[in-house]
C-alpha positions in Angstrom: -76.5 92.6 -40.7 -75.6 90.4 -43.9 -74.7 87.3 -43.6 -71.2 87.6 -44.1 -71.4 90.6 -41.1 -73.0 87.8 -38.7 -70.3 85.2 -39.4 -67.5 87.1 -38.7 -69.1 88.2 -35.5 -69.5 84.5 -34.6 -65.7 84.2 -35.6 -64.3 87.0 -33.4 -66.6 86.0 -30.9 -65.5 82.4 -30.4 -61.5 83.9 -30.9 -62.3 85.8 -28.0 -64.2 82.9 -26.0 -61.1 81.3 -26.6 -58.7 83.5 -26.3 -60.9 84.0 -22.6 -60.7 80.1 -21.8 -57.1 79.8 -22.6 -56.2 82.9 -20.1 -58.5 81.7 -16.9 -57.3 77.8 -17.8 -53.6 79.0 -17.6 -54.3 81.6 -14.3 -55.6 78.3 -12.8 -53.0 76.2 -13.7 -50.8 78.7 -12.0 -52.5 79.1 -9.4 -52.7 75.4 -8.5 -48.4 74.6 -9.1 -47.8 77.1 -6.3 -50.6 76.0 -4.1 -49.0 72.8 -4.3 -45.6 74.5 -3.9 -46.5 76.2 -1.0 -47.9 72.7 0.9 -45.1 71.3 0.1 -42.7 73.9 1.7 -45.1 73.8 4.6 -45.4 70.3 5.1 -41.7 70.3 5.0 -41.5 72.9 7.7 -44.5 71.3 10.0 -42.7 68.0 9.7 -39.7 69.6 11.0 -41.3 71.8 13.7 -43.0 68.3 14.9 -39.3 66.9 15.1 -38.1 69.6 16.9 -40.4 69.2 19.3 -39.8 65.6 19.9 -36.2 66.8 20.3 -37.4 69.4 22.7 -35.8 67.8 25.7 -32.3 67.6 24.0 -32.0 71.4 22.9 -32.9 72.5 26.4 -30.2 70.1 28.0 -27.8 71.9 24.8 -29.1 75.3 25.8 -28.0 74.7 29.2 -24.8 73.5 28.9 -24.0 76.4 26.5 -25.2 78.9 29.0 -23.4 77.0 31.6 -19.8 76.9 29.6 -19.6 79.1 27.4 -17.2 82.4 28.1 -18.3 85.7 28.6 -16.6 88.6 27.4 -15.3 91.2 30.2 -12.7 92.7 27.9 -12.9 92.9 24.3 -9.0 94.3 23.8 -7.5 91.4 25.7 -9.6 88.6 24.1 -7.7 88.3 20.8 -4.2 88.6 22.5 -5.6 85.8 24.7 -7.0 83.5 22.0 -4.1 83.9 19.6 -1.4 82.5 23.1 -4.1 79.7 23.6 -3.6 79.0 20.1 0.0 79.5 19.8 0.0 76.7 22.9 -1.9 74.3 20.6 0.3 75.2 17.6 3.7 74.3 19.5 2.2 71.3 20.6 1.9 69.5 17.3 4.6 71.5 16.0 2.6 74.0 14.0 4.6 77.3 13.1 2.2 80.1 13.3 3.1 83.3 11.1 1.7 86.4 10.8 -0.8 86.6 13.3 -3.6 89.8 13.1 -6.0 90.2 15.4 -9.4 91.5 14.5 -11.9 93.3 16.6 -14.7 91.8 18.2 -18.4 91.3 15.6 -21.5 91.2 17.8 -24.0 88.6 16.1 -27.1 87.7 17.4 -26.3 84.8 19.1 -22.5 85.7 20.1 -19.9 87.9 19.9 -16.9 86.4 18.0 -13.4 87.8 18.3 -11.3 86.5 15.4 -7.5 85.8 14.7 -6.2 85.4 11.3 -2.9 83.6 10.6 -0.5 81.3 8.5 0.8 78.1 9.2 3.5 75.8 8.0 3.4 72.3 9.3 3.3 68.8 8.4 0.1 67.2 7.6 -0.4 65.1 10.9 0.9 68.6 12.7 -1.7 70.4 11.4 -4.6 67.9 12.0 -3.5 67.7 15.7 -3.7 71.3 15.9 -7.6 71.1 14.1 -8.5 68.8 16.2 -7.4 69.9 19.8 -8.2 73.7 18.7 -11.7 72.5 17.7 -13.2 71.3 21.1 -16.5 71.9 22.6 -15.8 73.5 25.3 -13.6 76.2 23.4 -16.3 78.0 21.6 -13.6 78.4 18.4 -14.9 78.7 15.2 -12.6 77.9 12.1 -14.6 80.5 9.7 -11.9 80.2 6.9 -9.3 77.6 6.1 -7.3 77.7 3.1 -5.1 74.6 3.1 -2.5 74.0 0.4 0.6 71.3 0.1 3.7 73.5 -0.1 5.3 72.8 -3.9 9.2 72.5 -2.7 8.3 69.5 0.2 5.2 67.3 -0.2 5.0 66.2 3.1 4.6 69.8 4.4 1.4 72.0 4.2 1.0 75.9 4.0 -2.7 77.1 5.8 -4.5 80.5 6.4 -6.8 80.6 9.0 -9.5 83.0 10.2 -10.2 81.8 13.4 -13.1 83.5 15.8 -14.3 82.6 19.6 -17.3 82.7 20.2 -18.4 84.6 23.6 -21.8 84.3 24.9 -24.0 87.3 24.2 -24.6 90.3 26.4 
């Protein structure tokens, strides 16, 4: 080999011992963000699990009291009729005009099976948030899965809504 032969081996040789460092310095540098990543999410989810466990007592006493009050469902074509009159009673309470009422059929989820109303409202404001809030208690198992308030253009004081409301029944 001539000279000139054995220097550009040396030069393609350290290109490639660099060109060698530079891809195992970059797989390691890799490597290491989403080890740390990955503690991170996990220390995140042990400190949870540890406060869930310090909470154990209280989730029980919930788990009971859901299995305790929550509804069952004996028969899914009467539950809608009956959840839309319960809500029709809560409506005329706080003078909340309920319009166009359509009753869906029962979804079975994992942890319940919900049986959903949609409907419109026209109301004032302080109607509506004394429907919300007596419609929404505990012990009802309703769900207000979509709300689409608006403020009713012609009157100010008066507010247009579209509900999809579900009850929830306990599972089977």
């Amino acid at each position: 080999m001539t000279a000139r032969e054995k220097k550009l081996v040396w030069v393609v040789g350290g290109v490639l011992a660099l060109m060698v460092n530079f891809m195992l310095v970059e797989f390691f540098v890799k490597n290491r963000r989403q080890l740390q990543e990955d503690l991170r999410k996990k220390t995140g989810q042990l400190t949870l699990d540890r406060q869930t466990l310090q909470e154990r007592e209280t989730w029980e006493q919930r788990s009971a009291w859901m299995t305790e009050h929550q509804a069952r469902l004996t028969n899914e074509s009467t539950a809608g009729v009956a959840l839309l009159d319960a809500l029709k009673e809560v409506a005329q309470k706080n003078t909340v005009l309920i319009e166009a009422p359509a009753i869906g059929t029962p979804e079975k989820r994992p942890y319940c099976i919900a049986v959903p109303v949609n409907f419109e409202t026209k109301s004032s404001w302080a109607g509506l948030c004394g429907f919300l809030r007596e419609a929404q208690q505990p012990e009802q198992f309703l769900a207000f899965e979509k709300a689409v308030l608006q403020v009713d253009p012609a009157d100010n004081t008066r507010m247009h809504a579209t509900f999809r409301v579900a009850k929830w029944f306990a599972p089977k």
